[in-house]
N, C-alpha and C positions, 0 to 999 in steps of 0.2 A: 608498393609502399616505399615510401624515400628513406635514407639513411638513417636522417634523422626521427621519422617516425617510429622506426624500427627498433632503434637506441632506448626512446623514450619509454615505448611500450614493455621494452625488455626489463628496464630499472624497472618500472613501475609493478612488473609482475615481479619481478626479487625479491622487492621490496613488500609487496602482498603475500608470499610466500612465508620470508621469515619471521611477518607479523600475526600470522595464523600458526604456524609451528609455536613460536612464543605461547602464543595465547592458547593455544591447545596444551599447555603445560600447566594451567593456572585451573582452579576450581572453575566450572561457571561463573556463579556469584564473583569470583575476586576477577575474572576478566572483566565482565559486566562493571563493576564500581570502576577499576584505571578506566575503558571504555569513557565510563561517566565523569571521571575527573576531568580526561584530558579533553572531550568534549566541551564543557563549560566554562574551562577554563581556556583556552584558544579559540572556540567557534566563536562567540560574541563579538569578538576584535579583527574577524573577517570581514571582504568587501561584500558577499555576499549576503552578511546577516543584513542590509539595508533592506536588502526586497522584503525579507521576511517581515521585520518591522514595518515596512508600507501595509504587508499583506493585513496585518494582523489591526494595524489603523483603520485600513478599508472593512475587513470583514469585522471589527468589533471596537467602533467607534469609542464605545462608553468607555474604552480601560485607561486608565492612565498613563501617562511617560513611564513610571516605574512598574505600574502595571505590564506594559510590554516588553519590560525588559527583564522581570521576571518569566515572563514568558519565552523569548528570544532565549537564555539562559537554560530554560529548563526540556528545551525543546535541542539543544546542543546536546544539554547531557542523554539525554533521550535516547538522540541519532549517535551520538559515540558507544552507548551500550547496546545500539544496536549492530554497529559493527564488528564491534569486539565479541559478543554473542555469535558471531557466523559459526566459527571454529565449533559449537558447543551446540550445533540442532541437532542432534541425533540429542546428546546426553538430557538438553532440557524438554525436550517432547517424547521423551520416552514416557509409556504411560506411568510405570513404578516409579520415576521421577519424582511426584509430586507435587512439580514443577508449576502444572498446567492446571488453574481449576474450571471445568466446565460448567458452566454457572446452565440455563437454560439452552440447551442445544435442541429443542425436541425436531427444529424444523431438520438441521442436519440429520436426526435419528430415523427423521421419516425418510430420506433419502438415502441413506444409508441401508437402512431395513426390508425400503421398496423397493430395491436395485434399478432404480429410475432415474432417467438421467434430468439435469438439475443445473443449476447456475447461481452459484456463492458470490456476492460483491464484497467489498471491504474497502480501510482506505490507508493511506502512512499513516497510521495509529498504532501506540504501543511499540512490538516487534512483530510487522508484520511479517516476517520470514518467516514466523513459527506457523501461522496458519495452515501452509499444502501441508507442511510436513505431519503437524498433529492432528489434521483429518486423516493422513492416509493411516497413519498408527492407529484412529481409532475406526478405520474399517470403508472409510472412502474409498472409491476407484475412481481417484480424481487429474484431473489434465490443468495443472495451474500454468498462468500466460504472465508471462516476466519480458521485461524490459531487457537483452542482453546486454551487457556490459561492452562500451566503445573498446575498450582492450581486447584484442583475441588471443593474448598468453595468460589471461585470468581465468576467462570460459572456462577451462574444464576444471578449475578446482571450484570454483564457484558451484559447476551441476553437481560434484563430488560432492559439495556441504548442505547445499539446498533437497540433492538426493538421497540423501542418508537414509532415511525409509523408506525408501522406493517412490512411485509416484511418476507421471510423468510433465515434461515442460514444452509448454509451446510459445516461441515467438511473437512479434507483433509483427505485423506484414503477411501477405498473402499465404506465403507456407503457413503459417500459425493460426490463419483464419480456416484453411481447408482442415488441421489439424482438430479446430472447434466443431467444425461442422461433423466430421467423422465420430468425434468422442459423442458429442451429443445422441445421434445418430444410435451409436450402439449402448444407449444408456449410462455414461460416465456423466460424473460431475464435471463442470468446469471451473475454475476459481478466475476471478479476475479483480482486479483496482481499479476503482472510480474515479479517483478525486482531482487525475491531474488535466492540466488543460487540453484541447488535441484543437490545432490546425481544422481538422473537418471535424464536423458533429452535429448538435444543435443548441441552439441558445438559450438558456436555462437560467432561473435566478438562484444565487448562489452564495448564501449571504447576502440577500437584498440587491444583487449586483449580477446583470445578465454574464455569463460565462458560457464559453462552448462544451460542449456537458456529451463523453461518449454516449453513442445512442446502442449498439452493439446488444449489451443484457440485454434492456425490453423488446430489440427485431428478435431477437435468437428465441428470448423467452416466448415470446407470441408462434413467430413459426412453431415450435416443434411442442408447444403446448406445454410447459414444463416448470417447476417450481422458481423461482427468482426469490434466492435468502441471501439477505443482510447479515452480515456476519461482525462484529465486535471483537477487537480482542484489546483488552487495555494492561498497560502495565500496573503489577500490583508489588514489585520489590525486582530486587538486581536476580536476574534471569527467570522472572516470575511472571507467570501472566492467566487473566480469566478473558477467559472463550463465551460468547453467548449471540445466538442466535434464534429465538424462540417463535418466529413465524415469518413465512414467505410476504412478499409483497403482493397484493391481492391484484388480478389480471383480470376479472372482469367486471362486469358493469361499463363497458368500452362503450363508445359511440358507434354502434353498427356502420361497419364500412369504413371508419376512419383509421386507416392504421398510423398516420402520422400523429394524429390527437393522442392515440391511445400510449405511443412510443413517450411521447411529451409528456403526458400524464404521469405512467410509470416512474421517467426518470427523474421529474421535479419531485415526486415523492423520495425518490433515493436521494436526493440531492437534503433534502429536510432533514433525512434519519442523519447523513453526516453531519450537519449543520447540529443537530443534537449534540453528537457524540462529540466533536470538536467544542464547543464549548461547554460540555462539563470536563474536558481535559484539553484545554489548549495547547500545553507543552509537550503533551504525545504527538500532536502532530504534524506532519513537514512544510512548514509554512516557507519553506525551500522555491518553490514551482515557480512559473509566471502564470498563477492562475486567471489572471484577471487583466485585460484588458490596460493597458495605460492610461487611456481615453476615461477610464472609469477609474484608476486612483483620481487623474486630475479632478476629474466631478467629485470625487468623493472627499476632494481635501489631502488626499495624500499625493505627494510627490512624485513625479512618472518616475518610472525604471530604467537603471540605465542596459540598454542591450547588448552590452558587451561584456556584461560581467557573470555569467556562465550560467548554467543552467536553460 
């Protein structure tokens, strides 16, 4: 690592350090609201908010100029309470909290119950942090797969805040796939997120717009024979949120012998339930990503992306 990366990482974790110290001094709720102030009120006026506005013209043609920027807007405040939130997983998924309400869990309860191992999807909806953590408090034996953070002086407070109940975390990349394969294997859950683009996959319509769509849940789920639940969690106030996952994705009725059909099948259905949940809540989710193809803003009327501006 060069000097200067070294430098940079080092602020950067300081500077994450005294913003969780801070913020772990504040109620939940009153981190969550500054979170949401300073969110809405600086994200919109970044380079980045452009892609999100492309996204949001591609995947929801009918909203208007101010329509999306109410959304763009609300989708700030969103991702800033959900930052500010880190410091505060333990305290808001504590079940005495009250924090958390579980609206229809049954398919979790059956996992849970049957000490059967099982595979949760979800997507940047609401705060999704809270998910591993308020399955494991309500009796999960779960292995959630997180993206690590490019910083390596963050990592271990990060697994400090994300581990506050216990739980365990595995990687993207090879160690964190033999990690999936083991957990399943000995009956754990797994948790994972759907929504965002991947380099390899398979190509899926996604909002009316083919995207490369992980194929991963429905091989895993097909191999080892085993439940695949949609999981929901949406924001319902500053460090509040309902949980609801009320049945697996159904896995048969397949094309004998086809495993590829079936894989496509599955995941275009996962791909719908988001397509749901994102448009009854726009602004819960991270319309951040390069979901989509630039080849397909131009078709679509929206303006390509420019590839240098992060993410």
């Amino acid at each position: 690592m060069s000097l200067w990366r070294h430098t940079k990482f080092a602020l950067e974790a300081l500077g994450f350090f005294i913003a969780t110290g801070a913020l772990r001094l504040l109620s939940p709720e009153s981190a969550s609201n500054l979170g949401g102030a300073l969110g809405r009120t600086f994200g919109p006026r970044l380079g980045i908010s452009r892609r999100a506005r492309q996204n949001i013209r591609l995947a929801l043609p009918e909203k208007s100029a101010a329509e999306v920027e109410e959304i763009v807007r609300g989708m700030w405040d969103n991702l800033g309470r959900v930052a500010a939130e880190y410091p505060h997983l333990d305290r808001i998924t504590a079940v005495e909290s009250g924090r958390i309400e579980l609206a229809d869990v049954s398919a979790l309860r059956d996992l849970r119950d049957g000490h059967r191992a099982g595979i949760t999807v979800s997507a940047h909806l609401g705060n999704w942090e809270v998910l591993p953590t308020a399955g494991v408090r309500n009796g999960l034996d779960l292995l959630a797969v997180i993206r690590e953070p490019n910083n390596p002086y963050v990592r271990p407070l990060l697994h400090r805040l994300r581990g506050a109940a216990g739980g365990t975390w595995a990687g993207k990349g090879a160690g964190g796939a033999r990690q999936i394969v083991a957990a399943l294997r000995a009956g754990r859950v797994v948790a994972m997120l759907i929504d965002q683009k991947l380099n390899t996959g398979i190509p899926l319509p996604f909002f009316g717009v083919e995207a490369m769509t992980v194929a991963a849940p429905a091989q895993l789920a097909l191999r080892f024979g085993c439940p695949l639940v949609p999981v929901r969690v949406e924001r319902t106030g500053p460090a509040r949120f309902r949980i609801s996952a009320p049945a697996a994705v159904p896995l048969s009725s397949l094309e004998a012998g086809d495993r590829h059909a079936a894989v496509s099948r599955i995941m275009g259905d996962l791909n719908r339930i988001l397509e749901d949940w994102i448009r009854a809540r726009p602004e819960q989710w991270l319309w951040l990503h390069r979901r989509w193809p630039d080849a397909a803003r131009r078709s679509s009327g929206a303006p390509p992306d420019n590839p240098a501006s992060g993410f």
